[in-house]
py3Dmol code that shows the C-alpha trace and the ligand (Angstrom):
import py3Dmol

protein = """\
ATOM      1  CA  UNK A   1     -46.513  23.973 -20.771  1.00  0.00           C
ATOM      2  CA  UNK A   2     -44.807  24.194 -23.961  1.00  0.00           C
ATOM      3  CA  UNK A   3     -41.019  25.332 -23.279  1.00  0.00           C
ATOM      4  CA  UNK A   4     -37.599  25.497 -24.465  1.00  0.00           C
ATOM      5  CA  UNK A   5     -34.875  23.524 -22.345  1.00  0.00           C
ATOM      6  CA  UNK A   6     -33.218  26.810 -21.454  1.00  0.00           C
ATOM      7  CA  UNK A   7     -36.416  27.589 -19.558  1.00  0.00           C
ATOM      8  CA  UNK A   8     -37.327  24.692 -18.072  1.00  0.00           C
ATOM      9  CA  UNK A   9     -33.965  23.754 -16.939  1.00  0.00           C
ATOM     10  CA  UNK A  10     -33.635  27.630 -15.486  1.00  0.00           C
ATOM     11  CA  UNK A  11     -36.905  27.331 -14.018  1.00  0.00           C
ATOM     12  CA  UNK A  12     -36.070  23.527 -12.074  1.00  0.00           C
ATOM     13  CA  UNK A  13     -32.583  25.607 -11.085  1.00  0.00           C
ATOM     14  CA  UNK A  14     -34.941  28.334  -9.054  1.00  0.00           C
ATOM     15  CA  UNK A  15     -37.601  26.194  -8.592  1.00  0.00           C
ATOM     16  CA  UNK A  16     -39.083  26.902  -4.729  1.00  0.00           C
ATOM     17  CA  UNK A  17     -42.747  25.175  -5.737  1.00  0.00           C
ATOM     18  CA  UNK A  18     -42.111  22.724  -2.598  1.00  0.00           C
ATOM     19  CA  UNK A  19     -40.950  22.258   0.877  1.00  0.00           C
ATOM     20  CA  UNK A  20     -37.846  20.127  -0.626  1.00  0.00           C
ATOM     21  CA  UNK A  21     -36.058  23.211  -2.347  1.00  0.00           C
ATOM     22  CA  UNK A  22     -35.412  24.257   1.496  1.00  0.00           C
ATOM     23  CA  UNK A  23     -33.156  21.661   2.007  1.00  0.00           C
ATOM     24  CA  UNK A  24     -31.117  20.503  -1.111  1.00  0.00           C
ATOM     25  CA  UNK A  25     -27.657  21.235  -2.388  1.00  0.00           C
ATOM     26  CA  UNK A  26     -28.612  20.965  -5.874  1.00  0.00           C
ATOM     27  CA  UNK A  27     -31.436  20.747  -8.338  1.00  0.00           C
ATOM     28  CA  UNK A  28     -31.103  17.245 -10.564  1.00  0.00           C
ATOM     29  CA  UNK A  29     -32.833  18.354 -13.424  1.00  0.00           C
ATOM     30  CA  UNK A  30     -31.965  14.912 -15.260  1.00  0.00           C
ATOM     31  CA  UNK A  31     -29.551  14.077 -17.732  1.00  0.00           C
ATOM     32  CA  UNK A  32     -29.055  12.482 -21.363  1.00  0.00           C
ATOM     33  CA  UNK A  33     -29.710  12.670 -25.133  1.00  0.00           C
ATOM     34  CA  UNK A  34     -32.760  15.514 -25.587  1.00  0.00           C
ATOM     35  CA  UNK A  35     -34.021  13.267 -28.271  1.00  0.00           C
ATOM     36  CA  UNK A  36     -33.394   9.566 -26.610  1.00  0.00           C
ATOM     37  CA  UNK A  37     -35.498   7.334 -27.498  1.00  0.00           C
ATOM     38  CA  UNK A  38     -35.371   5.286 -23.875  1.00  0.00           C
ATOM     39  CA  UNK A  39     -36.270   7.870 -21.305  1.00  0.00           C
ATOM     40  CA  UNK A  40     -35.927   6.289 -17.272  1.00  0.00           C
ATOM     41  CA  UNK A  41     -38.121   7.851 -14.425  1.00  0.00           C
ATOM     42  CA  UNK A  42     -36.689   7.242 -10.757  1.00  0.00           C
ATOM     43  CA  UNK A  43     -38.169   8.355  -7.397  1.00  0.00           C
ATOM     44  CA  UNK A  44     -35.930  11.390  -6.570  1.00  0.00           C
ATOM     45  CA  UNK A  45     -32.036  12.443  -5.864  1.00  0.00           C
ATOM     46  CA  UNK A  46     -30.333  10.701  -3.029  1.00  0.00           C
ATOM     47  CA  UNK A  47     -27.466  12.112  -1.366  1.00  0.00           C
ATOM     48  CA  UNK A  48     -24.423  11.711  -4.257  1.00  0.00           C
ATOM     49  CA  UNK A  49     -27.196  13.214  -6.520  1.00  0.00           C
ATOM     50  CA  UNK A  50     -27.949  16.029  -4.875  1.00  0.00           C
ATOM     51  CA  UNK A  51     -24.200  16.535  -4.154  1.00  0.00           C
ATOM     52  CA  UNK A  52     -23.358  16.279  -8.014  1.00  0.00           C
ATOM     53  CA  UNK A  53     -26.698  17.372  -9.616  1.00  0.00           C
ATOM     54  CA  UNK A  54     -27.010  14.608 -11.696  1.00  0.00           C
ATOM     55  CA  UNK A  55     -29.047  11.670 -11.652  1.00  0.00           C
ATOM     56  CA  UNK A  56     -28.689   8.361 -10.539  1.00  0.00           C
ATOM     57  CA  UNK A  57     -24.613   8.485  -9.860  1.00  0.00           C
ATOM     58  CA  UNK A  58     -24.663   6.213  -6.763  1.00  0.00           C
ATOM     59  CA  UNK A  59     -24.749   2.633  -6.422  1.00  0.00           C
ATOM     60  CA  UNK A  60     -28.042   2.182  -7.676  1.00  0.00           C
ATOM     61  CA  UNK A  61     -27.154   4.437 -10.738  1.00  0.00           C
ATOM     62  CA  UNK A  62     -23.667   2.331 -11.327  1.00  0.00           C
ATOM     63  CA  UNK A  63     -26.451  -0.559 -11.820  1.00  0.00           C
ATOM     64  CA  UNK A  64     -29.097   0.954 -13.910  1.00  0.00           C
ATOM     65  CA  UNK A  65     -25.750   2.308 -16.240  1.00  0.00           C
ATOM     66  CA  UNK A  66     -24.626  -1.276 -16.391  1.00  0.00           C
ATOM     67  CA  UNK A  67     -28.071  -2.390 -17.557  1.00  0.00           C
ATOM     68  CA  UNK A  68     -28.579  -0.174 -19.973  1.00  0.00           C
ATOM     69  CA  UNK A  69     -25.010  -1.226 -21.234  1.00  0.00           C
ATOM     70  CA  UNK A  70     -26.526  -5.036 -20.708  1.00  0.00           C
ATOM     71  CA  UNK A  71     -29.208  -3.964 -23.316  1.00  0.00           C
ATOM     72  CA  UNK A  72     -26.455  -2.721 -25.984  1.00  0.00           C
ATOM     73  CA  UNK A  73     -27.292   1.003 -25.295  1.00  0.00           C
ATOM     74  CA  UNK A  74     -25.291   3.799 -23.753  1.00  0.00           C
ATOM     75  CA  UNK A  75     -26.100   5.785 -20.462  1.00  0.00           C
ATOM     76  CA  UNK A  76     -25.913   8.847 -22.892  1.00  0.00           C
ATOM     77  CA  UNK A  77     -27.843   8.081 -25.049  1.00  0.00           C
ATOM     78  CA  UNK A  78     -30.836   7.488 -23.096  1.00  0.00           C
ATOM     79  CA  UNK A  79     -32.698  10.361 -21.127  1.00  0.00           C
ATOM     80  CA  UNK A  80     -32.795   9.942 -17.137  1.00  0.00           C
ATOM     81  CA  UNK A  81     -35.162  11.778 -15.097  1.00  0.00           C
ATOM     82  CA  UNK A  82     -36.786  11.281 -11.358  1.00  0.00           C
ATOM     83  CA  UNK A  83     -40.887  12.019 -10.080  1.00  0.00           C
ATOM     84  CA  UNK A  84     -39.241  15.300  -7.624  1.00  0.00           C
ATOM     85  CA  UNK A  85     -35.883  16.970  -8.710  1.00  0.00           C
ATOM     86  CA  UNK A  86     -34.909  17.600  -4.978  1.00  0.00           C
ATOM     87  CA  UNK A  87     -33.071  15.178  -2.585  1.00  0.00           C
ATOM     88  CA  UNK A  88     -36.113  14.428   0.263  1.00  0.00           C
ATOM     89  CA  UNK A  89     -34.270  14.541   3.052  1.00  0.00           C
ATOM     90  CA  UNK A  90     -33.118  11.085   4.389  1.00  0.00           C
ATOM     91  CA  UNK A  91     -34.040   9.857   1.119  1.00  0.00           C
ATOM     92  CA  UNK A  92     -37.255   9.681   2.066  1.00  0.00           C
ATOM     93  CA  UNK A  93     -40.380   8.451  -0.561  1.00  0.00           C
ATOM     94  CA  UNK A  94     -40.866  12.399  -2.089  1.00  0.00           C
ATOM     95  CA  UNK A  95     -45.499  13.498  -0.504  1.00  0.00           C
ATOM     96  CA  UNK A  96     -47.688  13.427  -3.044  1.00  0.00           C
ATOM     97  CA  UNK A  97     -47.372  17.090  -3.005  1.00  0.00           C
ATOM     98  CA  UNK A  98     -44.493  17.360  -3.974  1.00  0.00           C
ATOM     99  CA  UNK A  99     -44.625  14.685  -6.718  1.00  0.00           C
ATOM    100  CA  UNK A 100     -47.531  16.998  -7.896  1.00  0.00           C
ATOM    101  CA  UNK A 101     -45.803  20.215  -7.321  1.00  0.00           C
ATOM    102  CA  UNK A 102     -42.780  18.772  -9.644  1.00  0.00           C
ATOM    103  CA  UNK A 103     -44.945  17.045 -12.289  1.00  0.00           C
ATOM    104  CA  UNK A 104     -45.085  19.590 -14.959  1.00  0.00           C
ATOM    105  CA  UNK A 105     -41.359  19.528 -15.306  1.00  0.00           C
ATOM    106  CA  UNK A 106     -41.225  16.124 -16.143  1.00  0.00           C
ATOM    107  CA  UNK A 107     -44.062  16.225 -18.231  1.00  0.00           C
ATOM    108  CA  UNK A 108     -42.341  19.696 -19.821  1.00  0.00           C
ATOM    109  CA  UNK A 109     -39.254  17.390 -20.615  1.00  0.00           C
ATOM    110  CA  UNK A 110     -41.512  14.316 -21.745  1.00  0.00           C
ATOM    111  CA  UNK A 111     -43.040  16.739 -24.184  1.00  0.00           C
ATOM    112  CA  UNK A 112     -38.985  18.033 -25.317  1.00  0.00           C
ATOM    113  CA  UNK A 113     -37.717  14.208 -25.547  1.00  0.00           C
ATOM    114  CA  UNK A 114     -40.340  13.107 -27.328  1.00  0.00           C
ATOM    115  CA  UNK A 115     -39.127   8.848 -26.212  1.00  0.00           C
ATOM    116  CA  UNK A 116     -40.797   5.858 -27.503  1.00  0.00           C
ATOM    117  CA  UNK A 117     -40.816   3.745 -24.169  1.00  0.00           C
ATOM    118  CA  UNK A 118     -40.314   5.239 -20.836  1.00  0.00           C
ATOM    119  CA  UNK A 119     -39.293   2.784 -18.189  1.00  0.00           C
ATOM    120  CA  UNK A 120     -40.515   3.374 -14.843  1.00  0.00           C
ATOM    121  CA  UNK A 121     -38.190   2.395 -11.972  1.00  0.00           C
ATOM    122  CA  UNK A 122     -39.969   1.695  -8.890  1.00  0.00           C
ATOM    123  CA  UNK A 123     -43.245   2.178  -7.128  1.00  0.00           C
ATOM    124  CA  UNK A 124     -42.870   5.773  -6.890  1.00  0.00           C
ATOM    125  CA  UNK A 125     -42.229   6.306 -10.455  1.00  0.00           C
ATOM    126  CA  UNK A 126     -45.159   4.237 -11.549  1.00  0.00           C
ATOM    127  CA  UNK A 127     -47.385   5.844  -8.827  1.00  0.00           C
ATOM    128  CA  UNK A 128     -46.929   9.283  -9.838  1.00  0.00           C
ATOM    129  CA  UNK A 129     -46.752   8.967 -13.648  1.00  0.00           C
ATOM    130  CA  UNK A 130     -49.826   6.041 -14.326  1.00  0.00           C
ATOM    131  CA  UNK A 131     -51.593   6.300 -11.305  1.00  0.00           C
ATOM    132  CA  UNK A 132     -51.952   4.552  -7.797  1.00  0.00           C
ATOM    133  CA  UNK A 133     -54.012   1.948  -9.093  1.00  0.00           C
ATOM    134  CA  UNK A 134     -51.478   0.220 -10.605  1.00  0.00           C
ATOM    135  CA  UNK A 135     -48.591  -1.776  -8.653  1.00  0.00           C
ATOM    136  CA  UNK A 136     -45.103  -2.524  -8.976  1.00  0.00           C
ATOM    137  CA  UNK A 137     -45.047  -6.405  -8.048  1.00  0.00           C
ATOM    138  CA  UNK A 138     -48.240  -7.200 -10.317  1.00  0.00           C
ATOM    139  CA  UNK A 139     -48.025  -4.940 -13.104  1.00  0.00           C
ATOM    140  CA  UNK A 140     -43.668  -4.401 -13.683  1.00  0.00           C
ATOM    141  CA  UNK A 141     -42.871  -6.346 -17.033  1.00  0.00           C
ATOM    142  CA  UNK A 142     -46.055  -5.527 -19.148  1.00  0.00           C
ATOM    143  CA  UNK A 143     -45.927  -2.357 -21.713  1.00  0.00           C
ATOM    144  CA  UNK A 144     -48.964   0.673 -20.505  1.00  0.00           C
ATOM    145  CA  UNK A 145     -49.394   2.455 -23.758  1.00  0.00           C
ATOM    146  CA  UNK A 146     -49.668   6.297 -22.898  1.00  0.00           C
ATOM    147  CA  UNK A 147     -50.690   9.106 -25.486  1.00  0.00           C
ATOM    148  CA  UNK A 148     -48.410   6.590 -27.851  1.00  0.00           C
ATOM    149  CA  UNK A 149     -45.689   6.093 -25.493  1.00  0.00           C
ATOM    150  CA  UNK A 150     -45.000   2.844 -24.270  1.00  0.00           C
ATOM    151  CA  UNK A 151     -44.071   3.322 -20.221  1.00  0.00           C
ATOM    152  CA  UNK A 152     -42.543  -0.122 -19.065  1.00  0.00           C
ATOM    153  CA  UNK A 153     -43.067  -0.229 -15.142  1.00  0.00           C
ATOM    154  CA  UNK A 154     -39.919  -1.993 -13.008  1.00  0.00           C
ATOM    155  CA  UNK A 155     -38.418  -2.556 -10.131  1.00  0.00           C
ATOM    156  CA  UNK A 156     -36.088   0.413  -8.914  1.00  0.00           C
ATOM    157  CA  UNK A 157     -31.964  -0.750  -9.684  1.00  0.00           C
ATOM    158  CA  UNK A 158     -32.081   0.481  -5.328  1.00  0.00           C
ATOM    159  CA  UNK A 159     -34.255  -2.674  -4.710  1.00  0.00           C
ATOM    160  CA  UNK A 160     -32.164  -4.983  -6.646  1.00  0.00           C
ATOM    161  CA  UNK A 161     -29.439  -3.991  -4.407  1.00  0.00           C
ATOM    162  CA  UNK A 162     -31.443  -4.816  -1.462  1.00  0.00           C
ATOM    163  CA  UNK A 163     -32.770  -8.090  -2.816  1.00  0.00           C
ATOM    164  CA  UNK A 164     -31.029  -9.986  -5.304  1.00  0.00           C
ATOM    165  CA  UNK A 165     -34.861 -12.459  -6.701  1.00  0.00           C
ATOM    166  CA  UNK A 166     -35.817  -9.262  -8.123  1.00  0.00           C
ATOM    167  CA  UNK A 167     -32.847  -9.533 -10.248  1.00  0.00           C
ATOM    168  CA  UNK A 168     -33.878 -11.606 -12.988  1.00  0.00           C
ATOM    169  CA  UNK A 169     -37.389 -10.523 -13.851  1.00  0.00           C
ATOM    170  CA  UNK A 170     -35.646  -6.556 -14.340  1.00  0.00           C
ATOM    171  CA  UNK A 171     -33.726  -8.268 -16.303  1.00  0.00           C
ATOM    172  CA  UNK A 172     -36.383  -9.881 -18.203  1.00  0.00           C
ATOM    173  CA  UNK A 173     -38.088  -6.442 -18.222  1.00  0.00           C
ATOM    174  CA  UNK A 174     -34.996  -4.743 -19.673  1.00  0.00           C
ATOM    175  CA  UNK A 175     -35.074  -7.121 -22.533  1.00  0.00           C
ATOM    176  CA  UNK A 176     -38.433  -6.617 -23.131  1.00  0.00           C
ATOM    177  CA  UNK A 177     -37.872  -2.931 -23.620  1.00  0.00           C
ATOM    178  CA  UNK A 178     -34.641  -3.563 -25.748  1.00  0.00           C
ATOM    179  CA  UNK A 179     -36.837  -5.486 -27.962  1.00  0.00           C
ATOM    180  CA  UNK A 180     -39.784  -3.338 -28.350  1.00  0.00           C
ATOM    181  CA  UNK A 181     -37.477  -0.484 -29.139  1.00  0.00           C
ATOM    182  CA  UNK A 182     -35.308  -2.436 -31.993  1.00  0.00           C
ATOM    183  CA  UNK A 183     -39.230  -2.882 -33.034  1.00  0.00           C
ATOM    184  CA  UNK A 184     -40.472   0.872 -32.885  1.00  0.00           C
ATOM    185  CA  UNK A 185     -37.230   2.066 -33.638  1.00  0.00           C
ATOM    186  CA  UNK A 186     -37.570  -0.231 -37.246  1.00  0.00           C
ATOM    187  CA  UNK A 187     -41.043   1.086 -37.836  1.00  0.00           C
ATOM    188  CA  UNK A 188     -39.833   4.435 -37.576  1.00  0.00           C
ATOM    189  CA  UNK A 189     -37.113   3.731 -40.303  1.00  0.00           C
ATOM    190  CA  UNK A 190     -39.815   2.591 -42.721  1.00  0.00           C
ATOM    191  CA  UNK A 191     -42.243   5.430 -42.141  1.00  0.00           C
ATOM    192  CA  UNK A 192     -39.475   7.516 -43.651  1.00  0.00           C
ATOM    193  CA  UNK A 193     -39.522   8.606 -47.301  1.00  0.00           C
ATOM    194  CA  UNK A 194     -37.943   6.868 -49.632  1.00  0.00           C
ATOM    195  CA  UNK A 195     -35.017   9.241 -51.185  1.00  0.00           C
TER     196      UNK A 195
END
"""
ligand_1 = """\
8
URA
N -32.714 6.916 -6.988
C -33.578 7.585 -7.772
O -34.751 7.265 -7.843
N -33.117 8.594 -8.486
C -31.842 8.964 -8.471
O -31.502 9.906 -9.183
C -30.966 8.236 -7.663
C -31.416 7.217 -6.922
"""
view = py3Dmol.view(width=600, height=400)
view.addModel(protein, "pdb")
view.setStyle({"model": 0}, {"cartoon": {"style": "trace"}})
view.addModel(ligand_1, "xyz")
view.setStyle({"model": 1}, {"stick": {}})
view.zoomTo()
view.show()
């Protein structure tokens, strides 16, 4: 599917592919720089989310904002996304359903961004995006190169609230990520023309 954002974001505002467009507030579409270079996949829209439409603006969000900052980045200037686009409802883990029913809108704003890593927060990100093989204990921390996209796989910022060991290998995963992009972001530079 090869769209503009206008459409996709007007077709995520209608969207009634699933079961959970019955009971939201609000569509969260995602949020960010259209040409980030860091894109973030969460789960789905808890309840602030799907009050404010945006992504990732509740407790767990305050932490994955402060990471990113930890990294020397800016919220804005990364591109945050989630696997469904509507709040399940109590926050439950979105069916497989309606991870597939929601797919090709991520993949539709995959395609627009265009990032060089995409970091995968939590099982249900990794699940729906590189497949249930893999796992989020074993595999977080270790680069999956996708179609030339480097998808990082880590814990969700929800589970380091909940427990506090998972804290330092995110972090550990985070600088990973910063360092791969100062890498890709350098070979990038020198693939340019010289004036
Ligand atoms: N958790 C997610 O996975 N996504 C959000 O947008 C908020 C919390």
């Amino acid at each position: 599917m090869t769209v503009s954002w206008e459409e996709l974001l007007a077709s995520i505002g209608s969207c009634e592919r699933c079961r959970l467009s019955a009971s939201r507030k609000n569509t969260v579409p995602g949020e960010g720089d259209p040409r980030a270079r860091l894109m973030f996949i969460g789960e789905g829209p808890g309840a602030n989310e799907d009050e404010q439409g945006r992504p990732f603006v509740g407790a767990a969000g305050d932490l994955l904002t402060r990471m990113i900052e930890a990294i020397g980045l800016k919220r804005e200037d990364c591109y945050i996304a989630n696997i469904v686009k509507c709040r399940p409802p109590r926050n439950r883990v979105p069916e497989s359903d309606e991870a597939a029913a929601c797919l090709p809108y991520l993949r539709a704003q995959v395609a627009l961004v265009r990032p060089l890593i995409i970091v995968l927060l939590g099982a249900t990100a990794l699940k729906h995006t590189l497949g249930g093989d893999y796992r989020i204990t074993r595999d977080r921390g270790r680069f999956v190169e996708r179609a030339g996209v480097f998808m990082m796989p880590t814990f969700h910022p929800a589970a380091l609230l909940r427990d506090e060991s998972k804290k330092r290998p995110a972090w550990e995963d985070f600088k990973a990520v910063r360092d791969r992009l100062y890498l890709l972001k350098q070979s990038q530079q020198s693939d340019l023309p010289t004036p």
